[in-house]
MARDOVEX-274914 format. One record per residue (C-alpha): residue in three letters; x, y, z. Coordinates in steps of 0.02 Angstrom, whole numbers, plus 50000, padded with zeros to 5 digits. Layout:
<lolos>
alaXYZ;...
</lolos>
This chain:
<lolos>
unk509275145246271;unk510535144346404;unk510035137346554;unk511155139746720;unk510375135146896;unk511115146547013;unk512245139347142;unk513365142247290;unk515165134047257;unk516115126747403;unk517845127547425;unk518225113947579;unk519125104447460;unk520605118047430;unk521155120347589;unk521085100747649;unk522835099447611;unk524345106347667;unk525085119247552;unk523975121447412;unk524075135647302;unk522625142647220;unk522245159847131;unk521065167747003;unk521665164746833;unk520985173146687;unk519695165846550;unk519055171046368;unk517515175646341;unk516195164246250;unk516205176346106;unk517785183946080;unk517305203645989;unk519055212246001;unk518535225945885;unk517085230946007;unk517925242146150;unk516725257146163;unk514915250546197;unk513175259646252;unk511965249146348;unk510005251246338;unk508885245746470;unk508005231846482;unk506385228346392;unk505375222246537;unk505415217346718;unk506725226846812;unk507475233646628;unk508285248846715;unk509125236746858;unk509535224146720;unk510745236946631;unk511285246646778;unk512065231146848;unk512685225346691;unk513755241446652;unk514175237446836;unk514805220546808;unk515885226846642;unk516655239646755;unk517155227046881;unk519075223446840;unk519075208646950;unk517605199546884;unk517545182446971;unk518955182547084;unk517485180647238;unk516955164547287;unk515845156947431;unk516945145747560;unk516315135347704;unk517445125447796;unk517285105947825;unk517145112148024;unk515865125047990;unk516905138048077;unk516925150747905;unk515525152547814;unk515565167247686;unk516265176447546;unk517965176647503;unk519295185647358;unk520635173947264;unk521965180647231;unk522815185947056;unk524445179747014;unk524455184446835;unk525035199146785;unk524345210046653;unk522645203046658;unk520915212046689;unk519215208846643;unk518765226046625;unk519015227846431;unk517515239346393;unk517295258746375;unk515605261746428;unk514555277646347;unk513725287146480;unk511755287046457;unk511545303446454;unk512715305746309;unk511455292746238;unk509935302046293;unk510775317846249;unk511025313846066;unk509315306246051;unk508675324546107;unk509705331745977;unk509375320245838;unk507595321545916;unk507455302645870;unk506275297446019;unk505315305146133;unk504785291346223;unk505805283346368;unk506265266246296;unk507325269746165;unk507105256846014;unk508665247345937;unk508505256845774;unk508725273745850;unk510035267745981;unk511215261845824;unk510915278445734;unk511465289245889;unk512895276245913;unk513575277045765;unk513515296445812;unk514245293945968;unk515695281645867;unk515405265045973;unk515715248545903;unk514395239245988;unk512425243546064;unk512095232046197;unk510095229846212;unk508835216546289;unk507545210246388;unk507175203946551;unk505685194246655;unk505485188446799;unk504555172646879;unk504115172147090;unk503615153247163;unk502985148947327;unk502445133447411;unk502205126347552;unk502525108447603;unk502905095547766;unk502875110847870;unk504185119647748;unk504045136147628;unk504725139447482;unk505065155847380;unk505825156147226;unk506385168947101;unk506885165446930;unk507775180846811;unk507645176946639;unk508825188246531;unk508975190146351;unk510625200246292;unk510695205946079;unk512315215546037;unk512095227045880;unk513285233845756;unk512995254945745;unk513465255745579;unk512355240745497;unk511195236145619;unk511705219645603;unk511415206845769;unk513355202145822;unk512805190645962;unk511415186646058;unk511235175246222;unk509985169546358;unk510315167046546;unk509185160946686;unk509545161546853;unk508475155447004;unk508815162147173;unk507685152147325;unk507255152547492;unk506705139147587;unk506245138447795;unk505565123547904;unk505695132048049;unk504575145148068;unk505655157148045;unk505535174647914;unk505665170747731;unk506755182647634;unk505945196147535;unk505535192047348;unk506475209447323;unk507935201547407;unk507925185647300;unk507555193947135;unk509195207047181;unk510225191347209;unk509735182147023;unk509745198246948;unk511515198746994;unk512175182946954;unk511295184546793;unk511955201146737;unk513695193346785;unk513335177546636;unk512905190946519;unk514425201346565;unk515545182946544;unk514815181946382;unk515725194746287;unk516955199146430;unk518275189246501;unk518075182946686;unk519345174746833;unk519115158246866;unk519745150047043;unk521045136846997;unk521745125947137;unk523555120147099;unk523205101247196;unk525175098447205;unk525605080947217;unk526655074147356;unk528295069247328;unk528695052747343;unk530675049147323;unk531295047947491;unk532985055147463;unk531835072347423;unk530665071147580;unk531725088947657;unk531875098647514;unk529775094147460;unk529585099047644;unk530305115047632;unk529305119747462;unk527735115847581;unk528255128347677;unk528865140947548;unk526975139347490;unk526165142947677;unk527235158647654;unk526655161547483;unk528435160247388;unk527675150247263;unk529445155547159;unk530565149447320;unk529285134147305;unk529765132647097;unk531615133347121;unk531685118247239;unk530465107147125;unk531595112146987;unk533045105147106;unk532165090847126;unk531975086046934;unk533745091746889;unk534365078246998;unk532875065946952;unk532425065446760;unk530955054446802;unk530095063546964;unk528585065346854;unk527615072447039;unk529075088047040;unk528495092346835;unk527005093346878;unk527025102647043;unk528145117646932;unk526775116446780;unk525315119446920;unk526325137346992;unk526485139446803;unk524945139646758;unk524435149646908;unk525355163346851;unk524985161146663;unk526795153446586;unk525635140946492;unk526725137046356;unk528205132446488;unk526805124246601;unk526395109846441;unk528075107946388;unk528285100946575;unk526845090046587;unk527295084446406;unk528845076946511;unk527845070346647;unk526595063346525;unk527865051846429;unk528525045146637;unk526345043246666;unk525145047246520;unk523575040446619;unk524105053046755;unk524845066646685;unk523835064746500;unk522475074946550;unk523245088346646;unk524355090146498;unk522825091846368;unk522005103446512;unk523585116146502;unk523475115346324;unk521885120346329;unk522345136946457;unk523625138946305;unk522155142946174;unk521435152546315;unk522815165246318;unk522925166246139;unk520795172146133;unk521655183146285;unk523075191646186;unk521785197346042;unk520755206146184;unk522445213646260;unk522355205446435;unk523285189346398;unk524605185546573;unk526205193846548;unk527895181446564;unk528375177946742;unk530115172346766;unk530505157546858;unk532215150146924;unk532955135646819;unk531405137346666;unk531945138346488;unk530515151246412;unk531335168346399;unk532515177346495;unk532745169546687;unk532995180746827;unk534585192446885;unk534075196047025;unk533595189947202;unk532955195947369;unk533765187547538;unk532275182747635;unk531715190547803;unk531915207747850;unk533195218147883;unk533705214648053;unk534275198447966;unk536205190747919;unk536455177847811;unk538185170747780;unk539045173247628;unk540435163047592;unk542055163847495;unk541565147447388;unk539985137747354;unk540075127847503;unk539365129447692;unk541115125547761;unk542035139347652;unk542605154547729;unk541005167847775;unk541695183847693;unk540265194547761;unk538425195147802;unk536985203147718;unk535385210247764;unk533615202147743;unk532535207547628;unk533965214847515;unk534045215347328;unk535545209647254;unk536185205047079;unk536495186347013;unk538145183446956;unk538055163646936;unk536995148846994;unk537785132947041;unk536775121547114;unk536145125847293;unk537225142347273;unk536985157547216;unk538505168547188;unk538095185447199;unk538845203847171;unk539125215047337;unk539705231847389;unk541335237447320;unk541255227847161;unk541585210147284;unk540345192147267;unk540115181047374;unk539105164447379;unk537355164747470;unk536385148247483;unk534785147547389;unk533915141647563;unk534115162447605;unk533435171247456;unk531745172947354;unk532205172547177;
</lolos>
């Protein structure tokens, strides 16, 4: 049996330093089915059975499964629910058709297979394999309520114990079976109201339903990037401005100038791993390890375990691509996995000019100005310059400071 105490996660930590990036990223199930797409879910034997499935077909449903997250500042100024973001494209954890019940209900009539209201595994796989599902999700559920009282303080406590068994239609057969608890608690020392039972067994009930859900379903994650600071002086501008890029949320402006960084220092192990972490945020795992493999061999007992943790999101995408949601490619300036970029998009808006210039220098003649916030095509990258193709078949070269790539 699975035990998991329920808990509130705080986020202080993430946003303690200047320019982090974080995001939801996407993780495989604990059992990975990907045969089993259509699915019909019973209620619950026992307490709350009807709740127990309701918010379970609710929780399969749910495409963003995870991405919310409790955050309290270190100030106490926010306290509350919040929604990561997704930077992966491609990804969902909605990867189940779910049968109506009263297509269930309605081919029990039919089949006139029960005519009481709980309907029994054995009939449920005959009318699915009617109904042509690959999986009947059935179980049980109980519930536990506490109170005490103690040094002038109450307690109440409710614990949701639920019991998911996932059955093959056509055999009968038991694919999978798991057991969540979750406790949910209130406790007051200063006179104050207690919160409802009802309230405290809705709030387990939840985060249970949600484990069983995780169990054959994949689920987001929040994964903070922690960038490392970086620490060659001759960089201290350019690391600045990739800060900034980040405030702004150009995590692919923020790539391009790491990337700038290593091309012109082989052994800035802190700029490899600063690219792997937007890498991974946006799913390029195999790109992501091949960098901290780099950074690894400069400093193992640093960058060791971040590379075995990458390699580990690696196998997680693989369990992905079998269930269809795996992160699609995201192109980044200057990486080596796939096709790069042709295109860019001057930064700004349009009431914006930036110079472009005749060669790929500041001092060069400005042959025109372009608008912000304008797509144009990549001809050639050299260096800190982009030469790029303009109206009336003409280029010109645009510095990579003005441009999102």
């Amino acid at each position: 049996m699975k035990i998991i105490t329920l808990t509130l996660l705080l986020f202080a930590a993430t946003v303690t330093l200047k320019a982090q990036l974080g995001g939801a990223i996407l993780k495989s199930p604990e059992k990975v089915m990907p045969n089993i797409k259509k699915i019909a879910v019973l209620d619950f034997e026992g307490d709350n059975g009807k709740q127990a499935a309701d918010l379970l077909i609710t929780q399969f449903m749910d495409n963003t499964r995870g991405t919310r997250y409790y955050y309290s500042d270190a100030l106490g100024l926010y306290d509350g629910w919040r929604q990561s973001k997704i930077y992966q494209q491609g990804t969902s954890s909605a990867i189940h058709s779910i049968v109506e019940r009263s297509e269930l209900e309605k081919v029990l009539s039919e089949q006139r297979l029960s005519s009481s209201k709980l309907i029994t595994d054995a009939e449920a796989t005959k009318a699915g394999k009617i109904l042509g599902v690959d999986a009947i999700l059935s179980g049980t559920s109980k519930k536990n309520e506490y109170s005490s009282s103690q040094d002038g303080c109450s307690l109440r406590q409710v614990k949701i114990i639920l019991t998911l068994k996932i059955l093959d239609p056509n055999t009968g057969q038991v694919l999978g079976i798991t057991t969540v608890e979750k406790i949910s608690e209130n406790k007051e020392c200063k006179g104050g109201a207690q919160m409802a039972f009802t309230d405290l067994a809705d709030a387990a009930m939840k985060n249970a339903t949600k484990a069983l859900a995780d169990y054959i379903s994949p689920y987001y994650v929040y994964y903070n990037t922690n960038l490392k600071k970086i620490k060659v002086k001759e960089e201290k501008d350019k690391a600045k401005k990739a800060q900034d890029l980040l405030e702004n949320g150009d995590a692919h402006g923020a790539y391009s100038l790491y990337k700038d960084i290593y091309d012109r220092d082989a052994y800035n192990a802190e700029a490899l791993y600063n690219m792997s972490q937007i890498l991974i945020l946006y799913g390029n795992y195999d790109l992501a390890v091949e960098l901290l493999g780099k950074a690894s061999e400069i400093d193992d007992k640093t960058y060791g375990p971040e590379l075995n943790a990458a390699k580990a999101w690696q196998e997680e995408k693989k369990k992905l691509e079998q269930l269809g949601v795996a992160p699609q490619s995201v192109s980044f300036s200057g990486n080596n996995s796939g096709s790069s970029t042709n295109k860019l998009t001057t930064r700004g808006g349009k009431g914006d000019r930036y110079d472009v210039h005749k060669e790929a220098n500041a001092s060069s003649e400005v042959t025109t100005k372009v608008p912000g916030n304008t797509p144009f095509d990549i001809v050639e990258i050299k260096g800190e310059w982009i030469l790029i193709k303009l109206l009336g078949g003409k280029q010109g070269y645009i510095s990579k400071d003005n441009v999102k790539l």
